[in-house]
C-alpha positions, 0 to 999 in steps of 0.5 A: 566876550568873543563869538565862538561857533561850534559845528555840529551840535552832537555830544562832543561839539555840545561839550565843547560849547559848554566849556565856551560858554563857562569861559564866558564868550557868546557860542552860536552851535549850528546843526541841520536839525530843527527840532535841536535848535527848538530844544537847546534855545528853549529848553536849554537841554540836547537830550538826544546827546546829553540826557538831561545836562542843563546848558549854558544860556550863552549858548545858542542853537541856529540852522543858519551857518552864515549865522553860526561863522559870520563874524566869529573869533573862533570856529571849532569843527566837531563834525564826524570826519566823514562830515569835515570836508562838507562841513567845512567847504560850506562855511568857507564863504563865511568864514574871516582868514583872521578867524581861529580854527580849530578842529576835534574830530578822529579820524581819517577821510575815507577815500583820500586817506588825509588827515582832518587839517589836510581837509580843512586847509584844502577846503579853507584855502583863505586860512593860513594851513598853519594856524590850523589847531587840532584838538585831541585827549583823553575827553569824553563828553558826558564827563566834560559837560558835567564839569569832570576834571579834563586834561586835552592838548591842542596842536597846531604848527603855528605856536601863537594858534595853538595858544590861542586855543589853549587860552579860549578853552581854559578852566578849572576844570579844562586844562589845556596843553599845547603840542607842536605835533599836529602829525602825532596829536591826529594820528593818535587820536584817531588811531585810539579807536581801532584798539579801543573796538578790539579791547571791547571786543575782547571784553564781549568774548569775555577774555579778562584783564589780561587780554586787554592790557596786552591788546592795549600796550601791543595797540599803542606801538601799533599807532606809534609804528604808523606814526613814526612812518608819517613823520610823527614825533614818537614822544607824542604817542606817551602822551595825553593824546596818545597813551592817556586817549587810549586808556580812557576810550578802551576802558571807559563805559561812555566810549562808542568805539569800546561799546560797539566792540564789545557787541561785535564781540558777543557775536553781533553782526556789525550792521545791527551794532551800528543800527543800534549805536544811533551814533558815529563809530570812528573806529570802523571807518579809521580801521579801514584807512589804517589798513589801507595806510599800513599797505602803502607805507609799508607798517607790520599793524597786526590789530589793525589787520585782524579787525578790519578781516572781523569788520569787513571780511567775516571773520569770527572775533574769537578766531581773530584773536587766536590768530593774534595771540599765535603769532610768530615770536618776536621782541617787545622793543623793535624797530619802532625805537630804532626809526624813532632814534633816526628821525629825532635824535640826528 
């Protein structure tokens, strides 16, 4: 049995510790909230985030991160993105350089436009930034925690780290594959979320089936357009962190990003949407960096511009779809392909 920790104790990071404990290994799950603590210790229960799932009696709630990182064989960082940086900076003095750490958020940092191994590396500085394991798929949490069939992908530069995770999470009903491309895994990760506020936005409008599939493929040569910029592999993006998490987080009723879509939709403003989720919405944050990013490199994101102007400028969501559908005409195979041959086939 290893010492697993799992920081922070929301709906995602209290799967991921399930799926630990079923394996077997001892899970200590930090958060900052008492009360929590009290529930899953006595109660074996997180209802806030979970209803009513029964956990696993190896699993253990504490406030003490020393308590939580002291000792342990892996870390995995479930933090929001905009959480990383502190989350992680606080375990350092903790934390062992043989330690395994894996991260599972998706998203960007807001100001320094990083990624979330950046963050981790710049703030673990003991660790070796190549054993750095991201964690990403087509996943939702009350699906995981309820022992649904999964299929996720753990990437790290490092082919040992990655394994390693792959060997902790494994299970009958949590399969796990290993990716090289921690550039393409992240990026496509948190990306997803940008198209999936679009397709519930366009649900809300009530605009069918055939909005959305389009919004959804356009969507996807988005993030690989991007992502062949910072030097992804485009094969990554047709993949399970790529093509499979965008399928699951547009389409699915557990999906934070596709629900806070879908009221800004029915014309909702985004403040009260916010309010009225309880919980992080990656997608707004991350369509904020993307637009950022796609100026600096220089990207044509279409989507991604047209809901940052709906999120951040006041533009109507109906009209912002118009402005997306009367586009200049163009081809469906563009340069994406010609930068992709570029870069990966010599």
């Amino acid at each position: 049995m290893k010492k697993t920790a799992v920081l922070v104790a929301g709906s995602w990071g209290t799967a991921l510790a399930s799926v630990l404990a079923d394996n077997g290994h001892e899970v200590v799950l930090w958060t900052r909230h008492p009360e929590q603590v009290h529930e899953i210790n006595a109660l074996h229960t997180n209802s806030r985030y979970l209803k009513d799932a029964v956990l696993s009696g190896n699993i253990h709630a504490t406030l003490s991160l020393e308590e939580a990182v002291r000792g342990a064989a892996a870390v995995v960082l479930a933090a929001p993105s905009s959480g990383m940086r502190e989350v992680a900076g606080n375990m350092q003095p903790f934390l062992s350089p043989h330690t395994l750490v894996i991260h599972a958020a998706k998203g960007f940092e807001a100001d320094s436009l990083k990624r979330m191994t950046s963050v981790i590396a710049e703030e673990l500085p003991q660790q070796n930034p190549d054993r750095i394991v991201v964690l990403s798929g087509p996943s939702h949490a009350e699906e995981v925690i309820v022992k649904c069939p999964t299929t996720i992908v753990v990437a790290a530069k490092q082919l040992e780290a990655a394994e390693a995770a792959q060997d902790l999470f494994m299970s009958p009903y949590f399969r796990v594959y290993t990716n090289p491309d921690v550039v393409g895994v992240e990026v496509s990760g948190a990306l997803k979320n940008i198209i999936a506020l679009g397709a519930g936005m366009s649900d809300g409008l009530q605009f069918g089936d055939n909005a959305k599939a389009a919004l959804m493929t356009r969507g996807l040569a988005e993030i690989a357009r991007l992502g062949v910029a910072l030097e992804a592999n485009p094969l990554t993006f047709a993949g399970l962190s790529g093509f499979g998490d965008l399928v699951v987080t547009c389409t699915s009723r557990h999906s934070r990003n596709w629900r806070a879509g879908y009221m800004l939709g029915q014309g909702k403003p985004l403040a009260v949407v916010l309010e009225e989720m309880g919980m992080v919405v990656e997608g707004v944050k991350t369509t904020r960096a993307a637009y950022e990013m796609s100026k600096h490199h220089q990207v044509r994101m279409p989507i991604t511009q047209v809901l940052y102007q709906v999120l951040f400028e006041g533009k109507e969501p109906k009209r912002g779809v118009e402005d997306l559908m009367g586009r200049v005409r163009t081809h469906e195979i563009e340069e994406i392909a010609q930068e992709a041959a570029g870069k990966w086939l010599g």
